[in-house]
C-alpha positions in Angstrom: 77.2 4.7 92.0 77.5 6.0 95.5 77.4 3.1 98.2 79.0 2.6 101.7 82.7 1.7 101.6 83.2 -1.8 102.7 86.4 -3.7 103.3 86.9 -4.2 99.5 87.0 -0.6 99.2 90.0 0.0 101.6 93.1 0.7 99.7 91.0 3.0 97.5 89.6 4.8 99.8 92.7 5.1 101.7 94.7 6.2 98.6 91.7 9.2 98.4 92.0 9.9 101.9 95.8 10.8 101.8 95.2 13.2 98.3 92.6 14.5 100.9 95.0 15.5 103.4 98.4 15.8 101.6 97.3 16.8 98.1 94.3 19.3 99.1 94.7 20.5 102.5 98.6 20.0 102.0 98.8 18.3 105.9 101.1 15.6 106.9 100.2 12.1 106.2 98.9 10.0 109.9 100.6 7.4 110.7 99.4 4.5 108.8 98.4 2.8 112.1 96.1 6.2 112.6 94.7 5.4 109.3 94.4 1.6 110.0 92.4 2.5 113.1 90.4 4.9 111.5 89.4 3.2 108.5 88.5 0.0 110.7 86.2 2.2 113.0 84.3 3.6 110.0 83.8 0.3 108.7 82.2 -0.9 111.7 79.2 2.0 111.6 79.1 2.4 114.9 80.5 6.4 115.3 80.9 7.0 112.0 81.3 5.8 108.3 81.7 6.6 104.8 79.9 6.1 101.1 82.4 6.2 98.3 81.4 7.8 94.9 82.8 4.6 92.3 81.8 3.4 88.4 83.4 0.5 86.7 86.1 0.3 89.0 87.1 3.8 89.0 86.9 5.7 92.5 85.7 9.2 92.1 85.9 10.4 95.5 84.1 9.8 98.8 82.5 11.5 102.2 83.0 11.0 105.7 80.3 10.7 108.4 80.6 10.9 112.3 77.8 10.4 114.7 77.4 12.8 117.6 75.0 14.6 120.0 73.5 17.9 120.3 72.5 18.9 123.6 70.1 21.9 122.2 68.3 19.2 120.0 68.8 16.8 122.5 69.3 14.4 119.5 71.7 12.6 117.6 73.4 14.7 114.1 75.3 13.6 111.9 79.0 15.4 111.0 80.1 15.7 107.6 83.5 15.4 108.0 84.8 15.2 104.5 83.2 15.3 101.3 86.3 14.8 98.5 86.2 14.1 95.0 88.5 13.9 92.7 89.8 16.7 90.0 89.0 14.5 86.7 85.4 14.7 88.4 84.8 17.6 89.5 82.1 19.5 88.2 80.5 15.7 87.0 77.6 15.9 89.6 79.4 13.1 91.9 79.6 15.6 94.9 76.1 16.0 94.5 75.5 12.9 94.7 77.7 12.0 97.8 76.1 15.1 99.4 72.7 13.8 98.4 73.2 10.2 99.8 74.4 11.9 103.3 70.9 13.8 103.6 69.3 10.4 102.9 71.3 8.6 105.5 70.6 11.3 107.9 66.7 11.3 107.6 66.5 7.7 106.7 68.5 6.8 110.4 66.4 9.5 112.5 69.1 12.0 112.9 68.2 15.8 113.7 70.9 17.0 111.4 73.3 17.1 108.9 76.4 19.3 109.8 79.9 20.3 108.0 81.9 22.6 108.0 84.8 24.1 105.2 87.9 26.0 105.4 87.5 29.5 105.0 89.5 30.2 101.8 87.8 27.1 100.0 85.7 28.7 98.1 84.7 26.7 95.6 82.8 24.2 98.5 80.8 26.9 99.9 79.1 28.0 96.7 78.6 24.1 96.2 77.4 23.9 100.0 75.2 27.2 99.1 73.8 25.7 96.0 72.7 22.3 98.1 70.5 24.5 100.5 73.1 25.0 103.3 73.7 28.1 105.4 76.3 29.6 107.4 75.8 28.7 110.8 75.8 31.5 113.7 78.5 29.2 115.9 82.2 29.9 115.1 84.5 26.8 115.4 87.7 26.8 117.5 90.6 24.5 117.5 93.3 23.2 120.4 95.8 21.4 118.5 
């Protein structure tokens, strides 16, 4: 069942959000006030949120949302932050599904777009991106840290 992560969800979640970054991207865990903040802004829905993949009490993985602009749609898109799911189900059809409810959101809410981006070496995410209908973009991304 894929549904928006509400407050119930928040240890959960959280616990998936620091295999996200420690375990996958092998990144040092925020602060746990970072995460408080973060969590508590996605459950409001204002600038972002999330829908968690979960069945019978067992969390499968979940995707991050953020609400911007673009100036050269002059719209509102929608950034795919994070899209995570868990090794026992991998391969199960949940990312599909959590991709699938994101595309819904977006044209359901009147957004222009759905936009992500993935880590150049992970592979295995762009052949899933691929297979959903995505394509490379002609923008490269920079970072400041």
């Amino acid at each position: 069942m894929i549904r928006k992560v509400t407050s119930g969800d928040r240890s959960a979640v959280r616990a998936m959000m620091l295999e996200y970054i420690v375990g996958f991207y092998q990144q040092p865990a925020p602060a746990s006030e970072k995460l408080d903040l973060l969590q508590a802004m996605l459950l409001q829905g204002e600038n972002g949120l999330q829908f968690v993949a979960e069945e019978d009490g067992a969390y499968q993985g979940f995707v991050t949302l953020y609400f911007t602009y673009s100036t050269l749609r002059a719209q509102r898109v929608v950034i795919m932050n994070d899209l995570y799911v868990r090794d026992q189900y991998r391969g199960t059809g949940v990312a599909e599904s959590l991709f699938r409810a994101c595309e819904q959101f977006t044209k359901e809410n009147g957004f222009a777009a759905l936009q992500w981006e993935t880590a150049k070496d992970n592979h295995r995410a762009q052949r899933f991106y691929e297979k959903m209908g995505g394509k490379q973009g002609d923008w490269l991304n920079y970072t400041s840290s």
